[in-house]
C-alpha positions in Angstrom: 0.0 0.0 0.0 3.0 2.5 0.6 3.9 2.4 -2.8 0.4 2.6 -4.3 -0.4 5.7 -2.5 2.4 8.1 -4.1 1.3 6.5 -7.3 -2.0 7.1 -7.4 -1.4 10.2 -6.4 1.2 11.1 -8.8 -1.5 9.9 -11.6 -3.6 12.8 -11.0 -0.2 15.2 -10.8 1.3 14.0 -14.2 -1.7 13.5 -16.4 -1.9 17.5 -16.4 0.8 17.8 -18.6 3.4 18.1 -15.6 1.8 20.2 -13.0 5.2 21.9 -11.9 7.0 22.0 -14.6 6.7 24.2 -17.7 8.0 23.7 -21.7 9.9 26.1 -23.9 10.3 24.8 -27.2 13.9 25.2 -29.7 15.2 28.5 -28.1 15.9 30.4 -31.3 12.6 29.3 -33.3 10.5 33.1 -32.0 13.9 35.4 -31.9 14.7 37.1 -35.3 18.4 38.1 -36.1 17.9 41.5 -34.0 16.9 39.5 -31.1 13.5 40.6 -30.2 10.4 38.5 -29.9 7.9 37.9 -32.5 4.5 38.3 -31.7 2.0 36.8 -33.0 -0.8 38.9 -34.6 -4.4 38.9 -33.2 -6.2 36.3 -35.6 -7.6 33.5 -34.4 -5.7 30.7 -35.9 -6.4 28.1 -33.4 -10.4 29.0 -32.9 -11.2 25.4 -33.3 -9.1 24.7 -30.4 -9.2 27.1 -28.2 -13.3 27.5 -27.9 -14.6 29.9 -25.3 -17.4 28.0 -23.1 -15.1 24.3 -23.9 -15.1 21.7 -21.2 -13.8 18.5 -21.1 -13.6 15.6 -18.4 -11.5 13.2 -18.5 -11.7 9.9 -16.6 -8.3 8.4 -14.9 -7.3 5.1 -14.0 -4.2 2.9 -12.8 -4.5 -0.7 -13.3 -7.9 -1.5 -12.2 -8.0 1.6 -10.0 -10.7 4.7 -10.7 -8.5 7.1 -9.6 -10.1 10.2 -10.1 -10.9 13.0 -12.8 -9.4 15.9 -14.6 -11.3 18.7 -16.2 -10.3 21.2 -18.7 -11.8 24.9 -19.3 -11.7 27.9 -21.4 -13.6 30.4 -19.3 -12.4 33.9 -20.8 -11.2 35.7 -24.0 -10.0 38.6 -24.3 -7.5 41.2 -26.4 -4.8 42.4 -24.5 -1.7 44.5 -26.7 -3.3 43.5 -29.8 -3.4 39.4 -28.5 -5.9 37.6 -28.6 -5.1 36.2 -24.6 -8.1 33.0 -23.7 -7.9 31.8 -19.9 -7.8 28.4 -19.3 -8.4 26.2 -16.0 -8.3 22.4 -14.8 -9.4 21.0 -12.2 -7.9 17.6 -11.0 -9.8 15.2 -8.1 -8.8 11.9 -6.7 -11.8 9.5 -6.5 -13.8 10.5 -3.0 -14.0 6.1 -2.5 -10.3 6.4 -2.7 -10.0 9.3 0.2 -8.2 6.8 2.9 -5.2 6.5 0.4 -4.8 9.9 -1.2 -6.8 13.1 -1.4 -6.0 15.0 -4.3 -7.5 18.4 -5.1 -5.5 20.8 -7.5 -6.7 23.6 -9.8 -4.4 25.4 -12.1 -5.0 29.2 -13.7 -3.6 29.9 -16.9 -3.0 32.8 -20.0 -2.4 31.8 -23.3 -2.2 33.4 -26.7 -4.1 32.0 -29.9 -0.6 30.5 -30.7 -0.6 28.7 -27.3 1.7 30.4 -25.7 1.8 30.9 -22.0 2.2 34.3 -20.3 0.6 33.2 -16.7 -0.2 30.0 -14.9 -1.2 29.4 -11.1 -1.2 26.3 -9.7 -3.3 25.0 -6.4 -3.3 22.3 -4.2 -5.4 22.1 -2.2 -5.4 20.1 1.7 -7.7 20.3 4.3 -5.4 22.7 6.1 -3.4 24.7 3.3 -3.4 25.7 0.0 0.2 25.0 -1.7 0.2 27.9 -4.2 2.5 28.0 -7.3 3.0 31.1 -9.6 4.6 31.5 -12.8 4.8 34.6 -14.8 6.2 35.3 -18.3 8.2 38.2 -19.4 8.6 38.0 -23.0 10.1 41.5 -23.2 12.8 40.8 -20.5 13.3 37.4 -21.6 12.6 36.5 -17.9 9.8 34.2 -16.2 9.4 35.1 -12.4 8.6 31.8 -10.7 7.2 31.6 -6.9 6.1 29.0 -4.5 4.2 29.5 -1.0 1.5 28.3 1.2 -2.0 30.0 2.1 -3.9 29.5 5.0 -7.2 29.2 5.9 -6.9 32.3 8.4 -5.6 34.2 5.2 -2.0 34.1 6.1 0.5 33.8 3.1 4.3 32.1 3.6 6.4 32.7 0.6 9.0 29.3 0.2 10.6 30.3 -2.7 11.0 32.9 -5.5 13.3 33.0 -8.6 14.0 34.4 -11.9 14.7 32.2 -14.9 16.4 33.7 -18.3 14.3 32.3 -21.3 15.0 32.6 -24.7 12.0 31.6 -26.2 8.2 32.4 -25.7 7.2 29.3 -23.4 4.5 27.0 -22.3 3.3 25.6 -18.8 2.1 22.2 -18.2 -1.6 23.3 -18.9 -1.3 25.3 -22.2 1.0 22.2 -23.8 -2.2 19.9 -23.0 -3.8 22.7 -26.4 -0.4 23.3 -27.4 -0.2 19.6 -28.5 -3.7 19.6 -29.6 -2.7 22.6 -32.4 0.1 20.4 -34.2 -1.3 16.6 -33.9 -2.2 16.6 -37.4 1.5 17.9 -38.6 4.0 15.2 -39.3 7.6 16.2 -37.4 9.2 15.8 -33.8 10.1 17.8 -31.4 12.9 17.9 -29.1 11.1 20.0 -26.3 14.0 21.5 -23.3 11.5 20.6 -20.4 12.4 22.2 -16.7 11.2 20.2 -13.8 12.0 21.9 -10.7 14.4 24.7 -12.0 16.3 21.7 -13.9 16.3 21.4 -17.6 15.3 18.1 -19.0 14.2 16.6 -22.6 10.7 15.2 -24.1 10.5 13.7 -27.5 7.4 14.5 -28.8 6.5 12.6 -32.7 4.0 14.0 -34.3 3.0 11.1 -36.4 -0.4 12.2 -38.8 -1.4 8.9 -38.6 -4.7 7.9 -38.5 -6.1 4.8 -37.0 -9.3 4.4 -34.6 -9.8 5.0 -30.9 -12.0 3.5 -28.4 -13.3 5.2 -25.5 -16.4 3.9 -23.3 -18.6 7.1 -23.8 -19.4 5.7 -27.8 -20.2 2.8 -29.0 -18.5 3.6 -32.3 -14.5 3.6 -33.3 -13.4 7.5 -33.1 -11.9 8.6 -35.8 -8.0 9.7 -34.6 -4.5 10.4 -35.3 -1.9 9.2 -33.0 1.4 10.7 -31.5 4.1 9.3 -29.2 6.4 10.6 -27.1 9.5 10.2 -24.7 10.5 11.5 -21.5 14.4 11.4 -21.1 14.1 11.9 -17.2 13.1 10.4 -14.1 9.7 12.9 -13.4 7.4 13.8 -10.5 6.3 10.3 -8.7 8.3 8.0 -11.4 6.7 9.7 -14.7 9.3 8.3 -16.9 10.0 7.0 -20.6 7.6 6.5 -23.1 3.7 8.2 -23.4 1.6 8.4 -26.8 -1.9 9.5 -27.1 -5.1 9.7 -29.6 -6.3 12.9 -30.9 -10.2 13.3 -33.0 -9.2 13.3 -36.7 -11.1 16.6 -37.0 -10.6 20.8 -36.6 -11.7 20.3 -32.8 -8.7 18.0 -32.2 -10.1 16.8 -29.3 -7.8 14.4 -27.1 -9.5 11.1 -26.6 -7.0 8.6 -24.9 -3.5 9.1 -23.4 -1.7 6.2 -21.7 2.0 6.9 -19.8 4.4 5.0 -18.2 5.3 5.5 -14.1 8.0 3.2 -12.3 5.5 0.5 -11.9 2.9 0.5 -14.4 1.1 2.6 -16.6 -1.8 5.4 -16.4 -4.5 5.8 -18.8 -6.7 9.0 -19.0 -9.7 8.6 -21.4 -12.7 11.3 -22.5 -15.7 10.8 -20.2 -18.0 14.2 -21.6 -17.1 16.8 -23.3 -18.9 20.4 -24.0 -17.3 22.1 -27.3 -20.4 24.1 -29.8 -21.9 20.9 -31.5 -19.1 18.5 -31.4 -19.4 15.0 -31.4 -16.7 12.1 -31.5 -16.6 11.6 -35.9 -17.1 8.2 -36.4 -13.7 6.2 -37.7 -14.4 4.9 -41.6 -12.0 2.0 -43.2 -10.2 3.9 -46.2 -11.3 2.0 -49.5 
């Protein structure tokens, strides 16, 4: 039982696209030769994806466990500098049968741009006598991203742990905005060496972008789901033994919608599977044998 219970809990941790650690893709793929950042403009290139009023739950399991859920949402849109900036949250909870081996209750805040970049994220987690509370902020301008970690209490108090400034050289992503990020460029066909910092250390994930389409089951239709598939590699020891290989099924359709992802941990693997979704009209597209 001692080792199920970090597990479990780490399930709920990782499958939100590493809840404490943040992405920055090739460093020199956004700086021109006179070393300023591009911006992007204000259309909406990724309006399919990123969809105002979008929710999606997602149901999370370990072996034969029902771990618990995690739900994503775009709750805000807005232009700020002449960017189109959309707020994003999840919400992650451990099965309630499951509360005499973990309790898991975290909520993460986010900004991104209609590229999916990141320019704020806030992560909570949540215990019945704290709130751990982490902050991270970019500056694009600076080429810095102020990161900070503390506790708040129920009485209102705040303890700052931590706080530090990280150079970048890139316009960035945080664990939540990769989750669309990911969602933008399954239907390309390249790989990605992404620099991936876990705890103010700079790692590697291999992310193949595969275009390929095969069918995907989840339990919510009684239909194959039309998908493309993608794979990738984590070339470090993670949070609670997230480690080597993940891959994942995408809807073969403008919403991109992520249907299935499976990873490996240090004994095991987790799956995380679409349980209901809320985006305009959208319904799973039913997967068709090519003649």
């Amino acid at each position: 039982m001692s080792v199920r219970k970090p597990i479990i809990g780490a399930v709920l941790f990782l499958t939100a696209c590493a809840a404490i650690g943040w992405f920055i893709p090739h460093p020199t793929q956004f700086l021109p030769a006179n070393g300023s950042f591009v911006y992007p403009d204000s259309s909406d290139t990724t309006a399919s994806v990123l969809s105002v009023g979008e929710e999606l739950e997602y149901h999370v399991s370990y072996s034969f466990f029902s771990v618990g859920t995690i739900r994503f949402r775009i709750v805000d849109k807005r232009i700020d500098r002449g960017r189109t900036i959309y707020t994003a949250q999840t919400n992650i909870d451990s099965n309630p049968s499951l509360s005499w081996l973990t309790d898991v209750h975290v909520r993460f805040f986010g900004d991104m741009d209609q590229r999916v970049f990141s320019y704020s994220w806030v992560g909570e987690d949540s215990s019945s006598k704290s709130v751990d509370v982490r902050t991270m902020n970019f500056d694009y301008d600076n080429r810095k991203l102020y990161f900070s970690s503390g506790t708040r209490f129920p009485d209102g108090r705040e303890e700052v742990r931590e706080r530090d400034t990280v150079p970048i050289q890139s316009q960035c992503q945080d664990g939540m905005s990769l989750f669309f990020y990911a969602r933008q460029h399954c239907r390309e066909h390249r790989q990605e060496h992404v620099p991936t910092f876990i705890e103010n250390k700079q790692e590697s994930t291999l992310i193949a972008f595969l275009d390929q389409r095969e069918p995907a089951e989840i339990d919510a239709v009684d239909y194959p789901v039309d998908a493309v598939h993608f794979v990738g590699r984590a070339d470090f020891v993670g949070v609670y033994g997230l480690t080597g290989g993940f891959e994942g099924w995408f809807s073969n359709d403008e919403a991109r919608i992520p249907l299935v992802a499976r990873m490996k941990v240090f004994l095991g693997s987790i799956k995380v599977q679409l349980k209901s979704w809320k985006h305009d009209s959208w319904q799973p597209p039913v997967y068709v044998e090519p003649k």
